[in-house]
C-alpha positions in Angstrom: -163.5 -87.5 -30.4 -163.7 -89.3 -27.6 -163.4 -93.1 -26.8 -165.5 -93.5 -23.6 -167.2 -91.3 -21.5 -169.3 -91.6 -18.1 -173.1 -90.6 -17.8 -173.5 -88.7 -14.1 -176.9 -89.3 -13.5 -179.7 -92.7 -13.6 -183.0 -93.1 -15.0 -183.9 -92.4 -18.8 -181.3 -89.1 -19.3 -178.6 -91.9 -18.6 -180.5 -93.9 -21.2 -181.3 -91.4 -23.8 -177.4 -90.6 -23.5 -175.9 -94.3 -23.5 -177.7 -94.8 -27.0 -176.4 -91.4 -28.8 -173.2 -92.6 -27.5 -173.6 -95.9 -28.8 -174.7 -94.6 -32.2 -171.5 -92.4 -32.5 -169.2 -95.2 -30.8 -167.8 -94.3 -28.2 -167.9 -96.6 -25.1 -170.0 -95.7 -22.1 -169.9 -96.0 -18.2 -172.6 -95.6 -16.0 -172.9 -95.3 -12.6 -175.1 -97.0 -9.6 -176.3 -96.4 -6.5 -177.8 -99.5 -4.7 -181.5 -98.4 -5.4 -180.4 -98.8 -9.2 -178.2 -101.9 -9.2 -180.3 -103.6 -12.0 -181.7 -100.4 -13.3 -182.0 -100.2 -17.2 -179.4 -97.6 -17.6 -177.1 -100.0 -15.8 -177.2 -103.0 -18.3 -177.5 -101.0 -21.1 -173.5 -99.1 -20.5 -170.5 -101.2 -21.8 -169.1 -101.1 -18.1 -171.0 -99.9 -14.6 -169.2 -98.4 -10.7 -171.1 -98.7 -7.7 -171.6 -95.3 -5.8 -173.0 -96.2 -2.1 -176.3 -96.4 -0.8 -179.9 -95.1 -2.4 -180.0 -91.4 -1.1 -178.8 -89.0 -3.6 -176.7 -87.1 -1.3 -174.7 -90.4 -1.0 -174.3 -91.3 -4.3 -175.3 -88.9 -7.5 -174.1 -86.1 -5.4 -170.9 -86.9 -4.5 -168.4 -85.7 -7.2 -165.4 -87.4 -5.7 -167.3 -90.6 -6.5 -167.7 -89.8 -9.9 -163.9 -88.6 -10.6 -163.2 -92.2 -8.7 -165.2 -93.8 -11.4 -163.7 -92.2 -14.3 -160.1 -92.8 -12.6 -160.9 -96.2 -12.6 -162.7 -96.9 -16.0 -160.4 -94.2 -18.0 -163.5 -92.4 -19.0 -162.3 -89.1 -20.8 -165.5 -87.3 -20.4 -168.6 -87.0 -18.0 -172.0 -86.1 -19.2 -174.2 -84.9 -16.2 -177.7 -85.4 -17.7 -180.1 -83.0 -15.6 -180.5 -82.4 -12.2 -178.5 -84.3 -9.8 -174.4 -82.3 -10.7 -175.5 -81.0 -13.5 -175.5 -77.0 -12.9 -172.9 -77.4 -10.1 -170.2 -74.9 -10.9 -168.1 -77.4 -8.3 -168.0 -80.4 -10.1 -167.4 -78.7 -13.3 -163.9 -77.0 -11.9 -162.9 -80.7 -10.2 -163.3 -82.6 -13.5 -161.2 -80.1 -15.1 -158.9 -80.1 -12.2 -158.8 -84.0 -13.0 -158.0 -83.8 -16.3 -161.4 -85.2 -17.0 -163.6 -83.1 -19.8 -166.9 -82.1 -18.5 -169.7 -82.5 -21.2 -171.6 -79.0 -21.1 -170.8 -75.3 -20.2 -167.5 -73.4 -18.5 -167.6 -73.6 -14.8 -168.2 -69.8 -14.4 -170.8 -69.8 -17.0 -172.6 -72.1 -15.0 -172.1 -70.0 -11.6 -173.2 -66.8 -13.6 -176.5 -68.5 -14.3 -177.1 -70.6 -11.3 -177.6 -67.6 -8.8 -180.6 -66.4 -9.7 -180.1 -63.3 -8.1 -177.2 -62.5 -9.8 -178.7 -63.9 -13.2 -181.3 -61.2 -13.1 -178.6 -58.3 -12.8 -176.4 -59.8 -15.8 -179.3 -60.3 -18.2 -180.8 -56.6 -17.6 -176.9 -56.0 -18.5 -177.3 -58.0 -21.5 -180.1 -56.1 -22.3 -182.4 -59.3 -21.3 -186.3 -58.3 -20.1 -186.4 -59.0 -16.7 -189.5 -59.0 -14.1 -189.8 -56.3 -11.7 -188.8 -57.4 -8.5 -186.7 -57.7 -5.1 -182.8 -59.4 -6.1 -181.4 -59.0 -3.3 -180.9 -61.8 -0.4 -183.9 -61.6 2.2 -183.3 -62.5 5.3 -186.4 -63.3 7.5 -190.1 -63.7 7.1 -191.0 -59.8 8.6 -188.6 -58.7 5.6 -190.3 -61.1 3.0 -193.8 -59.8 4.3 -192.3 -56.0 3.7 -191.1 -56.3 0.2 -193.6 -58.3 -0.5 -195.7 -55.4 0.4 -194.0 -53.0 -2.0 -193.8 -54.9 -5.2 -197.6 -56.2 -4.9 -199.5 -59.0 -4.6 -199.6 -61.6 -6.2 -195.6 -62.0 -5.9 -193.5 -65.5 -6.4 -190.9 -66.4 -3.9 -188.0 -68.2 -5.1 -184.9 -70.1 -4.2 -181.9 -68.3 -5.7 -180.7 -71.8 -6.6 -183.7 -73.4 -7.3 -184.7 -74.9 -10.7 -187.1 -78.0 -11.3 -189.8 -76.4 -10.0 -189.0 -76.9 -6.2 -188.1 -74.1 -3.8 -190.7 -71.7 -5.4 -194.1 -70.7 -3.6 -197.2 -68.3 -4.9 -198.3 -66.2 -2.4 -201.6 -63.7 -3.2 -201.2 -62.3 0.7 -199.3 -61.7 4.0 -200.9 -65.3 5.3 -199.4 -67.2 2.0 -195.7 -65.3 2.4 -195.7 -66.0 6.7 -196.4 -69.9 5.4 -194.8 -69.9 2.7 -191.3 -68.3 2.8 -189.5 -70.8 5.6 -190.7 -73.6 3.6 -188.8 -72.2 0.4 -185.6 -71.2 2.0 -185.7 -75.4 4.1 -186.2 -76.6 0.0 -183.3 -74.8 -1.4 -180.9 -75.6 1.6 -182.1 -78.8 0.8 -182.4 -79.5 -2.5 -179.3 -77.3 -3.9 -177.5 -76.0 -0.3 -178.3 -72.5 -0.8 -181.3 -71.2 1.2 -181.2 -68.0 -0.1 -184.7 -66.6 -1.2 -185.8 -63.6 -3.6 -189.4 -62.3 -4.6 -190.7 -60.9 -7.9 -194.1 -59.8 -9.1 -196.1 -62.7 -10.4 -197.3 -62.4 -14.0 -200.9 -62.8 -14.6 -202.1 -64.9 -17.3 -198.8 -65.8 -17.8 -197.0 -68.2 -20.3 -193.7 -70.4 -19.7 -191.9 -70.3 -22.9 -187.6 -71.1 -23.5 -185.6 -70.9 -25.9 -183.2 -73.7 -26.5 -179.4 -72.4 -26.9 -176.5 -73.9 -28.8 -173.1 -72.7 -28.2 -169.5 -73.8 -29.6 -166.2 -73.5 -28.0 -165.3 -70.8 -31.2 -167.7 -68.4 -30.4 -170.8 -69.5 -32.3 -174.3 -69.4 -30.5 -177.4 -70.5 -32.2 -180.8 -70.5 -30.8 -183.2 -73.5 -31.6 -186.6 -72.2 -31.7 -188.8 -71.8 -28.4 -191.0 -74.6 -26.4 -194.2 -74.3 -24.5 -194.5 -75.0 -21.3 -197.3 -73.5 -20.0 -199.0 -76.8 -18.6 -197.6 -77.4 -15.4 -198.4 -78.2 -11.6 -197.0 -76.9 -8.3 -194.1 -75.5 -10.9 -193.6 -78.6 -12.7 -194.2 -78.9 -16.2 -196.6 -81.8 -17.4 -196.8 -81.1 -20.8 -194.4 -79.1 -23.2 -194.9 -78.6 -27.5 -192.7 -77.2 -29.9 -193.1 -74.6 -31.2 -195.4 -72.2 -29.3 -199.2 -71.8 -30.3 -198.5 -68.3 -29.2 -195.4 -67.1 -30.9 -194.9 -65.5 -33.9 -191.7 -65.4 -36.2 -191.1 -62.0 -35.2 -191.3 -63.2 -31.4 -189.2 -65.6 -32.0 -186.6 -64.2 -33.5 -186.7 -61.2 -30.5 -186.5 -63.5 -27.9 -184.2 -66.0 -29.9 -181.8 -63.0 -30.3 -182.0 -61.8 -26.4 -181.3 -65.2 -25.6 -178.1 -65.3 -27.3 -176.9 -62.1 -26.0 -177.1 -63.4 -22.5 -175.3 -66.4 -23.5 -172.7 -64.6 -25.1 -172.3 -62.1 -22.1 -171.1 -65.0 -20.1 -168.6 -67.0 -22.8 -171.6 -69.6 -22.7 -171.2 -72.5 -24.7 -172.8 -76.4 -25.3 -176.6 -76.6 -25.1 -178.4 -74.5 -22.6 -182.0 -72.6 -22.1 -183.1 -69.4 -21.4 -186.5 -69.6 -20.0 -188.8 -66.8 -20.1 -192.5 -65.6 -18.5 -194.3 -64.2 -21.0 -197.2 -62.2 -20.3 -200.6 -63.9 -22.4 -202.8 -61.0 -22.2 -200.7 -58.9 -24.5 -201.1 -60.3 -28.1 -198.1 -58.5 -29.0 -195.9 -60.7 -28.3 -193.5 -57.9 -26.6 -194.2 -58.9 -23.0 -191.6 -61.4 -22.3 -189.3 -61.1 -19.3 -186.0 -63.5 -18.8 -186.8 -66.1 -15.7 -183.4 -68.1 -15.8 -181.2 -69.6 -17.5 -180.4 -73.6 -17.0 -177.0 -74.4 -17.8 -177.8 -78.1 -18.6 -180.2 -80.2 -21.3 -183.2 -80.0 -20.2 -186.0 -82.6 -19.5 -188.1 -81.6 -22.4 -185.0 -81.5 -25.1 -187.0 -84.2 -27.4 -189.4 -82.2 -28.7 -187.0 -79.5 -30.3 -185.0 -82.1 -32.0 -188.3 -83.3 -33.0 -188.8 -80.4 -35.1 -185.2 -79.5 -35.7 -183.9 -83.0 -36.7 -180.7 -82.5 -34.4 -179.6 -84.6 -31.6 -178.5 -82.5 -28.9 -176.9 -84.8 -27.0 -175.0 -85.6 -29.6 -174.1 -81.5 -30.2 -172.9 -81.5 -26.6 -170.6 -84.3 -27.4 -169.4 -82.9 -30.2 -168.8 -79.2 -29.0 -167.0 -80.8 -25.5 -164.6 -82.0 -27.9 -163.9 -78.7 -29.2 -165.6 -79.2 -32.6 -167.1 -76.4 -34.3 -171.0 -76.4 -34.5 -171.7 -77.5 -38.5 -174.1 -75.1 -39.0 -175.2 -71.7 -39.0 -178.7 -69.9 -37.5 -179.8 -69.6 -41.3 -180.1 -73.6 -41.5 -181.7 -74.0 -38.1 -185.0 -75.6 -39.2 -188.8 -76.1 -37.9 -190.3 -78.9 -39.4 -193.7 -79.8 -38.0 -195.2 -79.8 -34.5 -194.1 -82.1 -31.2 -195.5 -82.6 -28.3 -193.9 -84.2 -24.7 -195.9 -85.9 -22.0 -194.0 -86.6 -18.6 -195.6 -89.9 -17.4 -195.1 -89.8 -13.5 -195.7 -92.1 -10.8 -198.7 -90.1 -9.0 -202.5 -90.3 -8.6 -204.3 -87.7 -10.0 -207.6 -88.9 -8.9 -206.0 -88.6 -5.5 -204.5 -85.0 -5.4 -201.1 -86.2 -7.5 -199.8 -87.8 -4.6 -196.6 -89.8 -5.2 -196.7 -93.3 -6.0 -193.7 -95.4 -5.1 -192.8 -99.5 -5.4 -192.6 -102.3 -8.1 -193.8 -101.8 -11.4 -195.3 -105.0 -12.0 -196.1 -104.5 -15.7 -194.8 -101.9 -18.0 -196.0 -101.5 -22.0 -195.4 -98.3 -23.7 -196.8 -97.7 -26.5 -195.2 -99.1 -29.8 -191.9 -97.5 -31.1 -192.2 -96.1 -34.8 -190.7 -95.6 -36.8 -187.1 -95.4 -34.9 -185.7 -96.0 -32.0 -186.3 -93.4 -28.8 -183.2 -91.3 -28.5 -181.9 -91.8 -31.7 -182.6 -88.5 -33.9 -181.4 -88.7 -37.0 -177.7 -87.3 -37.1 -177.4 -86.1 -40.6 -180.2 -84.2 -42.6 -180.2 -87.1 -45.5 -180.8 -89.8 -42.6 -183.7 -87.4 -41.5 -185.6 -86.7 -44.4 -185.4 -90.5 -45.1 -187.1 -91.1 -42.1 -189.8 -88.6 -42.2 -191.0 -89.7 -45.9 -191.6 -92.8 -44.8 -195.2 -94.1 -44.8 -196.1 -92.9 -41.2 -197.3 -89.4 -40.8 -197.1 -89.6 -37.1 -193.9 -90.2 -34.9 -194.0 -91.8 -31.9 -191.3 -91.8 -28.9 -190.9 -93.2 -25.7 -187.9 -91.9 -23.7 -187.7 -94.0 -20.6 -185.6 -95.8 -17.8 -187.5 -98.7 -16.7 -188.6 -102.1 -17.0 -190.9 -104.8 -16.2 -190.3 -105.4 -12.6 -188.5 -102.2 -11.6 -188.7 -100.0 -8.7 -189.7 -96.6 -8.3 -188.1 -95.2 -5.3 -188.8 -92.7 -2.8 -185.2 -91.4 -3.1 -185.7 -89.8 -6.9 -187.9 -87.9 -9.3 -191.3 -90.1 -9.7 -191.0 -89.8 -13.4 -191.7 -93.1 -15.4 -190.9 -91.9 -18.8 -191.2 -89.0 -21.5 -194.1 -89.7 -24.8 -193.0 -87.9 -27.5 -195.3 -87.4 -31.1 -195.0 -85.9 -34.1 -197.2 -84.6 -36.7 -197.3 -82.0 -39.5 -199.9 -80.1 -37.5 -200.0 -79.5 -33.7 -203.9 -81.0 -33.7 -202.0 -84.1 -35.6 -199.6 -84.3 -32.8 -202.0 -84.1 -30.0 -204.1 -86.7 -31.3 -201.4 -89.4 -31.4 -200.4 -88.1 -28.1 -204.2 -89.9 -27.2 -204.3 -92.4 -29.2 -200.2 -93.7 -27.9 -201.5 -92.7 -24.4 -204.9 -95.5 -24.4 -201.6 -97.9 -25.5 -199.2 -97.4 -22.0 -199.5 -100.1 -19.9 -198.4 -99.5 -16.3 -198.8 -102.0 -13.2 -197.9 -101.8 -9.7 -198.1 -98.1 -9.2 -200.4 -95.5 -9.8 -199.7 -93.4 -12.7 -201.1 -89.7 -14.2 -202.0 -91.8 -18.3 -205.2 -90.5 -17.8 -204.5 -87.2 -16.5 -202.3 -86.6 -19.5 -205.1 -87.7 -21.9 -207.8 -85.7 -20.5 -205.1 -82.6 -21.3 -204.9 -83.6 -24.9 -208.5 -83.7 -25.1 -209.4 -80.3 -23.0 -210.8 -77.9 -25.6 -209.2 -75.0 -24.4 -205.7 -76.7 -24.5 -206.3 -77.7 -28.3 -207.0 -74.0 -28.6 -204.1 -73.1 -27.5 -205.4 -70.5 -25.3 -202.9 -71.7 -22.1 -201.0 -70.2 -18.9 -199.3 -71.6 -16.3 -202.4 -72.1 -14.4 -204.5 -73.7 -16.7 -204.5 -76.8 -14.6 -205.4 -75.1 -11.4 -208.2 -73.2 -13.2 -209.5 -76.4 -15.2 -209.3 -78.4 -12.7 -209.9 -76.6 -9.2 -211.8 -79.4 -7.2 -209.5 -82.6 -8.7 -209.4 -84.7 -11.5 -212.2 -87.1 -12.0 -211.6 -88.3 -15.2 -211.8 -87.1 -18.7 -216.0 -87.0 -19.4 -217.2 -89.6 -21.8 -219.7 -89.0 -24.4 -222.6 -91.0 -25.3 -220.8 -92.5 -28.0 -217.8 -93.7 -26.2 -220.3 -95.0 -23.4 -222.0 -97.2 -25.4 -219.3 -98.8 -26.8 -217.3 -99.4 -23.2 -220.8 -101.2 -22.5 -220.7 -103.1 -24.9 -217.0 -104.0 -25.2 -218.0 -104.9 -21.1 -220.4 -107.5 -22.3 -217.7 -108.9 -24.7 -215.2 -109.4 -22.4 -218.0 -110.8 -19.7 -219.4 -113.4 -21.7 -215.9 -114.5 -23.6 -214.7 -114.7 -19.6 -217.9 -116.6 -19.1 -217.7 -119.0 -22.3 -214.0 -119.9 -21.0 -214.8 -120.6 -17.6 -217.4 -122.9 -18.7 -214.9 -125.2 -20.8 -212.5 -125.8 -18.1 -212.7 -129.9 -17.8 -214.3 -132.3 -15.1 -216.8 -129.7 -13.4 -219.6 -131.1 -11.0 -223.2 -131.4 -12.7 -224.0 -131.3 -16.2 -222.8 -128.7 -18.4 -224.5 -125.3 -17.8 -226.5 -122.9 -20.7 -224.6 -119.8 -20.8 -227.1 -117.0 -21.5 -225.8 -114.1 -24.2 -227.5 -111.3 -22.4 -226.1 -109.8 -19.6 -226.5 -106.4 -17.7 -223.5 -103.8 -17.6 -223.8 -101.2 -14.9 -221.4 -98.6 -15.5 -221.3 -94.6 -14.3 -224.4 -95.0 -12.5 -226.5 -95.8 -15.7 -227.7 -99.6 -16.4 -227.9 -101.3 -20.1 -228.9 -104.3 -21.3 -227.0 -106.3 -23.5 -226.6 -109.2 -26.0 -223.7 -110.2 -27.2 -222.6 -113.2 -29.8 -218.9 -114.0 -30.3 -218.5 -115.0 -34.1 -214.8 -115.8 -35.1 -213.0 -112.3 -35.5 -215.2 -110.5 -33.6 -218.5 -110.1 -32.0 -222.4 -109.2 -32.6 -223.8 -107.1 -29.7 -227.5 -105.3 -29.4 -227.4 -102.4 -26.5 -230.8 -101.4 -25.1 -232.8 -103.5 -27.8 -231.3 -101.1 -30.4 -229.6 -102.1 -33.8 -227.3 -104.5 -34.5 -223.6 -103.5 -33.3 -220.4 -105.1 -34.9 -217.1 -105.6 -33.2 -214.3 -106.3 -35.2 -211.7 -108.6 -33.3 -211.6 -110.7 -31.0 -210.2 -110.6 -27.0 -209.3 -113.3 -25.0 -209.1 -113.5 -21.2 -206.0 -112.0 -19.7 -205.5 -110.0 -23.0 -204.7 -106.2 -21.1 -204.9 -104.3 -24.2 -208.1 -104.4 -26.4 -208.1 -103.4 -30.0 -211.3 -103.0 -31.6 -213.4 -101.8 -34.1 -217.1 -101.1 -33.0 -219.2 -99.9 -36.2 -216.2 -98.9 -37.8 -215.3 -96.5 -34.5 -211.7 -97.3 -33.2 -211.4 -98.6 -29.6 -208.2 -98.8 -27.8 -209.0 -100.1 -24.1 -207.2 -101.2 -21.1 -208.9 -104.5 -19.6 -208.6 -105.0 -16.3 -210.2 -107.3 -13.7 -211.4 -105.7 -10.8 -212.6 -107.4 -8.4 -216.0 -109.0 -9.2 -216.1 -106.5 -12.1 -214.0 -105.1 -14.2 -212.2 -101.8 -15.0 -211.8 -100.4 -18.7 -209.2 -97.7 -19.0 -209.4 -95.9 -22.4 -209.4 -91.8 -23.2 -208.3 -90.4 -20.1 -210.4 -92.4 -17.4 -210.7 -95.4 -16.0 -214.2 -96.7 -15.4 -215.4 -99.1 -13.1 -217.9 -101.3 -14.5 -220.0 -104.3 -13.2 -221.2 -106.9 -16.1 -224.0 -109.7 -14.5 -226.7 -111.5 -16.0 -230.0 -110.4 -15.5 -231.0 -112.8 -12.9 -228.4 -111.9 -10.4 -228.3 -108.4 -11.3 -232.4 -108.5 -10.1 -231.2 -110.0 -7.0 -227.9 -108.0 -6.7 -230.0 -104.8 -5.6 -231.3 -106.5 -2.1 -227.3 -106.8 -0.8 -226.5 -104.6 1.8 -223.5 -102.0 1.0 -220.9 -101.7 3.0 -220.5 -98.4 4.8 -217.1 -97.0 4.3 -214.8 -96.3 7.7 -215.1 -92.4 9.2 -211.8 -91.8 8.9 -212.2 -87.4 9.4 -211.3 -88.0 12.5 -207.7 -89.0 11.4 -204.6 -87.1 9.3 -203.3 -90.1 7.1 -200.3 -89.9 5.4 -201.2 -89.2 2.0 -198.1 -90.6 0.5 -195.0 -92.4 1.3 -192.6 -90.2 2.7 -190.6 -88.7 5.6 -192.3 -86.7 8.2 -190.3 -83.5 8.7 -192.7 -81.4 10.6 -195.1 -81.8 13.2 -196.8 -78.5 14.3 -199.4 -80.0 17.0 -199.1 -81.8 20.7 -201.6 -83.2 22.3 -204.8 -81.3 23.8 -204.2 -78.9 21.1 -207.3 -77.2 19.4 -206.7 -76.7 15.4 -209.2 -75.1 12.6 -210.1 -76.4 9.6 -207.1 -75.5 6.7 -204.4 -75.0 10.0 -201.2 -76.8 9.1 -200.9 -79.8 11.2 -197.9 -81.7 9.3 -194.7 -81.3 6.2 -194.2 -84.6 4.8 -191.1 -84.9 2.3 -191.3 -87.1 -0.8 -189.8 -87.4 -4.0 -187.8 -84.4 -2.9 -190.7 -81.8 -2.6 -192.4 -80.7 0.8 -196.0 -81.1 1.6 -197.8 -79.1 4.5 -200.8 -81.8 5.8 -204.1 -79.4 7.1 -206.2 -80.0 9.0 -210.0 -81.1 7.9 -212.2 -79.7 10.0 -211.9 -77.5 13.5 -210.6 -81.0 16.2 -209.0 -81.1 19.2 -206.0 -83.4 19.1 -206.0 -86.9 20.5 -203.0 -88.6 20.2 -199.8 -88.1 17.4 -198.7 -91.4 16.8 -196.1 -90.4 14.3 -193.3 -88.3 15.3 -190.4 -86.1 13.0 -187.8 -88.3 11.7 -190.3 -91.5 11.2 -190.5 -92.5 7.5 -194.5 -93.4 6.7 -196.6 -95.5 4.7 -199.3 -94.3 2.4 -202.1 -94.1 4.9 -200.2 -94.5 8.3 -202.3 -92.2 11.1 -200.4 -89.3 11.5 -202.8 -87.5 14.4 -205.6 -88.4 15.5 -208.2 -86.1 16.6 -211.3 -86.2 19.7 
């Protein structure tokens, strides 16, 4: 086994793989660049090398750098984590070349896989489903808009060496495939240096499911039960489960078994994942077609050792050294349901655009009942663990702390929530209930976005595609919708918090003029709806009447700058975010966050003779939505442009964005020019 190895790659992988390491003992190293000099992943390593500046291709790319660093530290081995060097066939053949062991699968497997082109043609040899489509290289848009033509709309256009959901683009007609198919070739060349494109048909109604693939260096290839991953935007999963509402064990075991075949037909070995489109509208379960295969652990690993009590990291380790996997595809278990939320640094009540800078505060949820990243190695440790006296797990894999930095230059993931549950409902409800517990300052995050998934009636149904988001949410995400039930309570935890505030305000020493009578009702204005309050702090909690209704009792107490608010009101459990906003205040609790105003009744008589304040015009500017880098600017001056015409391509957190414009304008003036990097909000164009 080995004594120390190096972790390629930053964030929470380089976490999550420091503390398996750690748990078998063997010494780690992790590397920097100077975005991530105090980064998490950086203290937690027994020894850390500097790569060079913050942008990827000057840092996590560069594979000398990383040989350097093993040179220097003696590290035998090199895990690559995902993304970043992880599926380059290049870096595998120069850490062999180096005498340095690379932690995953044989160089050619990897190049076998990684062209998707060529991917296609070796799993219809391995008698692998495969879409119908165009695999060879395309050269221009006029030849894109052709085959396009002949395979039939809608078709998906893809990088050959894309993955991670950039360098792919929907098009439904000739106008989408014209926009659409320059953009995807600039985001491989980008991205992965290969701007080679292909089309296939687009499935409709379609479901994302992969199987998870284990592999030894003897010949032995297990597959590890399916996830869903169905719940994604602009290509990117959000949410992933395992196992699959929609697969059955005779599914399973067809595509588990096509899965290994392909693996086998390349001498694959270590942990890998053939993903698959699956075609919802056939209840079957015989419409599944191969989509690639990625030759690295994937983002969403957690949830199938979740239900399979193996750590895969730790397999990878293990099978790099040459070890023989312990056990056979008859003693592959699935014990339960899990369920992954990514936690991103976006604004989903403003389009998901990226969110970058310090995170001022950051609480996840509690830990229970062991450590993230730490599955149980051995099944006695695991069954231990289970039968303990929580039915629900809960896991946080993450790379960040109080005071970090989210950075332009990476992925805008925060961390990974993980639950557990006997039942897939069970799961999804503690995915809610951790959810109303994560704390994030500084940025903007998608908590509530994530919530309102959990709670969506047709995703506990389990009646899901790939475009369930687009469908259920086609004008924007406002906010989960509150009942009556929940309302009431938020106005009346609202009066709480108001008149505790008030009460403590009203103590501080040596105030002018006697000592004032602080009134117990108060007026909470919340959703466009008004209530009248009472409210009556006792020790240990609180007497309220709403609307001159029955008496209301709040068990537990807050106090003022307490953020996270556990109650009981009338015996109905209440997690809720308390936050100060302004004059008001804002309570964030099942998948919104709601602004609410708390006055007593004297000024809230008075409050309705201000004046509001009329918000700015701003249609007649194009604001950066985003921090970024402006790659693209289609207009000049005096230019006339309709409403939806492409005006701008921002780049940030490595995907491309094409800026419309609003409404039919002439242009004005184009303050920013390609090549400047942009603020959120920084005018762009202005228009007459």
């Amino acid at each position: 086994m080995f004594k120390k190895i190096l972790i390629a790659n930053r964030g929470e992988i380089a976490c999550r793989v420091i503390r398996t390491a750690r748990r078998m003992g063997i010494k780690t190293v992790a590397v920097y660049s100077d975005a991530d000099a105090r980064a998490p992943h950086v203290k937690m390593a027994d020894e850390c090398v500097r790569l060079g500046p913050a942008p990827a291709s000057e840092s996590y790319l560069k594979a000398e750098l990383i040989i350097d660093a093993c040179k220097a530290t003696g590290a035998e081995a090199v895990h690559p984590g995902y993304g970043f060097l992880s599926e380059r066939e290049s870096f595998a053949k120069a850490l062999a070349k180096a005498g340095i062991t690379f932690i995953g699968p044989p160089p050619k497997a990897i190049a076998a896989m990684g062209d998707k082109i060529e991917s296609k043609k070796l799993a219809q040899k391995a008698g692998v489903n495969i879409v119908p489509g165009y695999l060879d290289d395309i050269a221009t848009t006029a030849d894109a808009v052709k085959i396009a033509k002949g395979i039939g709309y809608p078709v998906m256009m893809k990088a050959s060496a894309g993955g991670g959901g950039k360098g792919m683009r929907l098009a439904y007609d000739e106008k989408d495939v014209r926009e659409g198919f320059e953009s995807v070739k600039r985001e491989g060349l980008a991205s992965f240096g290969d701007d080679r494109v292909f089309i296939e048909k687009f499935i409709e109604q379609p479901r994302h499911i992969e199987i998870q693939l284990l592999g030894d260096q003897h010949g032995n290839i297990v597959y590890l039960n399916e996830r869903e991953c169905s719940i994604q935007r602009r290509h990117q999963k959000v949410v992933e489960e395992a196992p699959s509402p929609f697969v059955s064990p005779e599914m399973r075991k067809a595509m588990g078994e096509q899965a290994v075949a392909l693996a086998r037909a390349v001498g694959y070995y270590s942990a890998g994942t053939v993903e698959l489109i699956v075609n919802g509208a056939d209840p079957t379960g015989r419409s599944f077609y191969f989509l690639e295969m990625n030759t690295r652990l994937q983002v969403e690993h957690p949830v199938t050792e979740e239900i399979t009590g193996l750590d895969l990291v730790e397999q990878m380790i293990r099978v790099a050294a040459g070890e023989k996997l312990a056990f056979t595809q008859d003693d592959v278990k699935l014990d339960g349901w899990a369920v992954e939320t990514r936690v991103y640094a976006e604004d989903p009540y403003r389009g998901f655009l990226p969110s970058t800078g310090r995170l001022v505060r950051y609480q996840p949820p509690v830990r229970h009942p062991r450590e993230s990243g730490d599955p149980a190695s051995s099944k006695k440790q695991w069954d231990s663990r289970v039968r303990g006296n929580d039915e629900v797990r809960v896991r946080i894999d993450d790379g960040v702390a109080d005071g970090g930095e989210v950075s332009i230059f990476y992925d805008p993931m925060i961390a990974k929530l993980i639950t557990w549950a006997p039942t897939r409902l069970e799961a999804i409800d503690a995915q809610i209930a951790a959810l109303d517990q994560f704390v994030i300052d500084g940025i903007s995050d998608n908590v509530d976005f994530l919530s309102a998934l959990m709670q969506h009636p047709r995703f506990r149904s389990g009646d899901i595609t790939t475009g369930f988001i687009a469908e259920e949410y086609p004008d924007g995400f406002g906010g989960a919708p509150a009942d009556a039930q929940l309302t009431s309570d938020l106005a009346v935890i609202a009066g709480m918090v108001a008149v505790i505030t008030d009460e403590r305000a009203a103590e501080i020493s040596d105030q002018l003029g006697p000592r004032t009578h602080l009134s117990c009702d108060r007026v909470v204005r919340m959703a466009g709806a008004e209530h009248r309050v009472r409210i009556k702090p006792y020790t240990g909690g609180t007497l309220a009447v709403l609307d001159g209704g029955e008496l209301i009792d709040i068990v537990g107490r807050w106090v003022p700058g307490q953020r996270l608010l556990r109650v009981d009101v009338d015996g109905r459990r209440r997690i809720v975010q308390v936050r100060r906003a302004g004059r008001g205040w804002e309570l964030q609790t099942r998948g919104a966050s709601h602004k609410v105003q708390v006055l007593p009744p004297h000024v809230a008589e008075l409050s309705k003779h201000m004046i509001e304040k009329v918000p700015p015009d701003l249609s007649r500017l194009l604001l950066a939505p985003m921090p970024g880098l402006l790659t693209r600017l289609d207009v000049k001056i005096g230019d006339k442009v309709e409403a939806g015409q492409p005006v701008a391509v921002m780049e940030a957190m490595k995907m491309e964005n094409i800026l419309r414009a609003g409404r039919a304008a002439t242009v004005k003036a184009t303050p920013a020019k390609p090549g400047d990097s942009l603020a959120v909000d920084q005018v762009i164009v202005e228009f007459e």
